[in-house]
N, C-alpha and C positions, 0 to 999 in steps of 0.2 A: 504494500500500500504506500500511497505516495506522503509524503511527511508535508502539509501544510502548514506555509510559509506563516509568522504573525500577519499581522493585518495591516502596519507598515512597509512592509517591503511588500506584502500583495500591493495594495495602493499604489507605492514608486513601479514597478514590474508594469502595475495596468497605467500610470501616467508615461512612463517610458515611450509607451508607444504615440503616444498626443504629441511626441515630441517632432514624429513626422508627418501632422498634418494639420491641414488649415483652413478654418471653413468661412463660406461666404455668404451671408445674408444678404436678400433685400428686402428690405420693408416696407409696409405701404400703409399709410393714413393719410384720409382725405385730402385724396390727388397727389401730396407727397410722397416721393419714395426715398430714404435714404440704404445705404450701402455699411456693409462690416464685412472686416474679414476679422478673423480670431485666430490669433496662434497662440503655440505655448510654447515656454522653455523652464528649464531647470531649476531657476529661481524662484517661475511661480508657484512649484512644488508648495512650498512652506507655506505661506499662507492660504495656500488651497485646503490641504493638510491639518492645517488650523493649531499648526508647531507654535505660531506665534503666543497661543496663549501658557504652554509649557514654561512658565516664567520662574521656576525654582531647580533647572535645568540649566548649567554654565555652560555646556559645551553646544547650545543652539543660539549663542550668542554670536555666532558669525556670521559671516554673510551668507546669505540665504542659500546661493547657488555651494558655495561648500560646504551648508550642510545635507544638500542634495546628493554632492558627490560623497561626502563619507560613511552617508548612508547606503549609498551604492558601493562602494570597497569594500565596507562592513568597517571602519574604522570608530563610527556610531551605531551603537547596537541596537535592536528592534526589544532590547530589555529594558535599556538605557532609557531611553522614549517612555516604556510601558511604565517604567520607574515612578515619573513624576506623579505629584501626588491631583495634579489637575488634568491627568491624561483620559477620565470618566466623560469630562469633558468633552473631547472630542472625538473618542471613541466609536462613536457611533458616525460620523461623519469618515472616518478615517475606512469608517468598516463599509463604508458606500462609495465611497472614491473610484475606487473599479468599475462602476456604472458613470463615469461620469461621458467617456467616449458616446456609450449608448443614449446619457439623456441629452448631448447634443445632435446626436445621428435624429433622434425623435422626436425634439420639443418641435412647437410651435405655436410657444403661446411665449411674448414677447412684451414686454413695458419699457418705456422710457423711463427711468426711472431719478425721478425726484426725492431725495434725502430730507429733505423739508417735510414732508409728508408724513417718514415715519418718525417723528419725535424719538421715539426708544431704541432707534438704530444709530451709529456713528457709520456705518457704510456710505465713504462716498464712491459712486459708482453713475456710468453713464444709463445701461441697460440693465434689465433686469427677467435672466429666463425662470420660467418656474414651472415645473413638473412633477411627477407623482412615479415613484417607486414603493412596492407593496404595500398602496397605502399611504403611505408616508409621503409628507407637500417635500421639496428638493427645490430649493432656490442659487442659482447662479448669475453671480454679480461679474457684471463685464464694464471696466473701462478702457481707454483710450492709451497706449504708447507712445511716444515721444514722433514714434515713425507712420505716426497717424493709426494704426493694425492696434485690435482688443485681443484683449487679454483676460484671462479668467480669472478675476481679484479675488471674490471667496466664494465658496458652497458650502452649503450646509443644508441638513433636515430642521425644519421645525413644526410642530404641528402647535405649538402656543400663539406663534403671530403670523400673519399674512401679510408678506412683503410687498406681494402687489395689490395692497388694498387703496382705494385711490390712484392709481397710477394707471398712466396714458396707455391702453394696451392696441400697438402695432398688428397688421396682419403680417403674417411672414408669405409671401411673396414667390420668393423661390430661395434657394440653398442648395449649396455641394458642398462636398466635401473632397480636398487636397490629396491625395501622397506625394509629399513632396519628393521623396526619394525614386520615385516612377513617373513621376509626373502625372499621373492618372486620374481622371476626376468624376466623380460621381454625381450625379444630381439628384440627390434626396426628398427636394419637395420642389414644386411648381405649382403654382396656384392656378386655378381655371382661368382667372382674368389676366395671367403675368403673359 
């Protein structure tokens, strides 16, 4: 039988692979359409991850992308992580992360998303996807890159608040999805009217 990995390096193993690919949105509300593409890299591990709130943890004090890699060497152990006394926290997040390829291949329910709105959230973020695995609401916070290209700031489960309550919800249009490595592109959704 096969020895299953902790739920850290499952997560890094399934983010691994988002590492080659890149997806394109279009959106459309009233007559408007705007455009995204979304990529990821190795630094946005961490706070996808939600490492960031491990705060009685010294050795994820570095910079984000090395602590991507030395969780990849193994030079940061998958103990180490389970250690901290706040890892209940994100556990459950961390233990969905693996779905997260799937609930971009799938959403298509999309918000603009205003921080203003939710008083009890500090997320600032441009979009906002939100989706449902067994049950359970999955919200995925998307801003903007310096190179124009989003990025996936945090996910999380929550079933206490509703993040896009209030918030402008876009139809999604059409979408692909990337390999960058092959170049090869798929189109995942098109909308009747696109």
């Amino acid at each position: 039988m096969e020895k299953k990995l902790p739920d850290i390096l499952t997560a890094q193993n399934a983010f691994k692979n988002l590492l080659d690919i890149e997806y394109e949105f279009v959106l459309g509300r009233k007559n408007k359409n705007v455009s995204l593409k979304v990529e990821f890299h190795k630094a946005h591990f961490f706070h996808i991850a939600g490492l960031q709130h491990l705060t009685d943890l010294p050795r994820l004090k570095l910079l984000t992308e090395s602590v991507y890699n030395l969780l990849e060497s193994g030079g940061i152990s998958a103990s180490y992580i389970e250690s901290s006394r706040n890892y209940d926290s994100i556990k459950e997040r961390i233990s969905l992360l693996p779905k997260l390829e799937q609930i971009f291949d799938s959403n298509d329910t999309v918000f603009k998303y205003n921080p203003a709105l939710q008083a009890f959230s500090v997320i600032q973020a441009e979009f906002l996807l939100k989706n449902e695995i067994e049950k359970m609401p999955i919200f995925v916070f998307l801003s903007k890159n310096k190179n124009g290209k989003y990025f996936c700031k945090s996910f999380f489960p929550d079933k206490r608040k509703d993040y896009s309550e209030g918030q402008t919800k876009w139809t999604v249009l059409f979408k692909k999805k990337i390999l960058k490595s092959e170049n090869k592109e798929t189109v995942l959704h098109r909308h009747r009217n696109f």
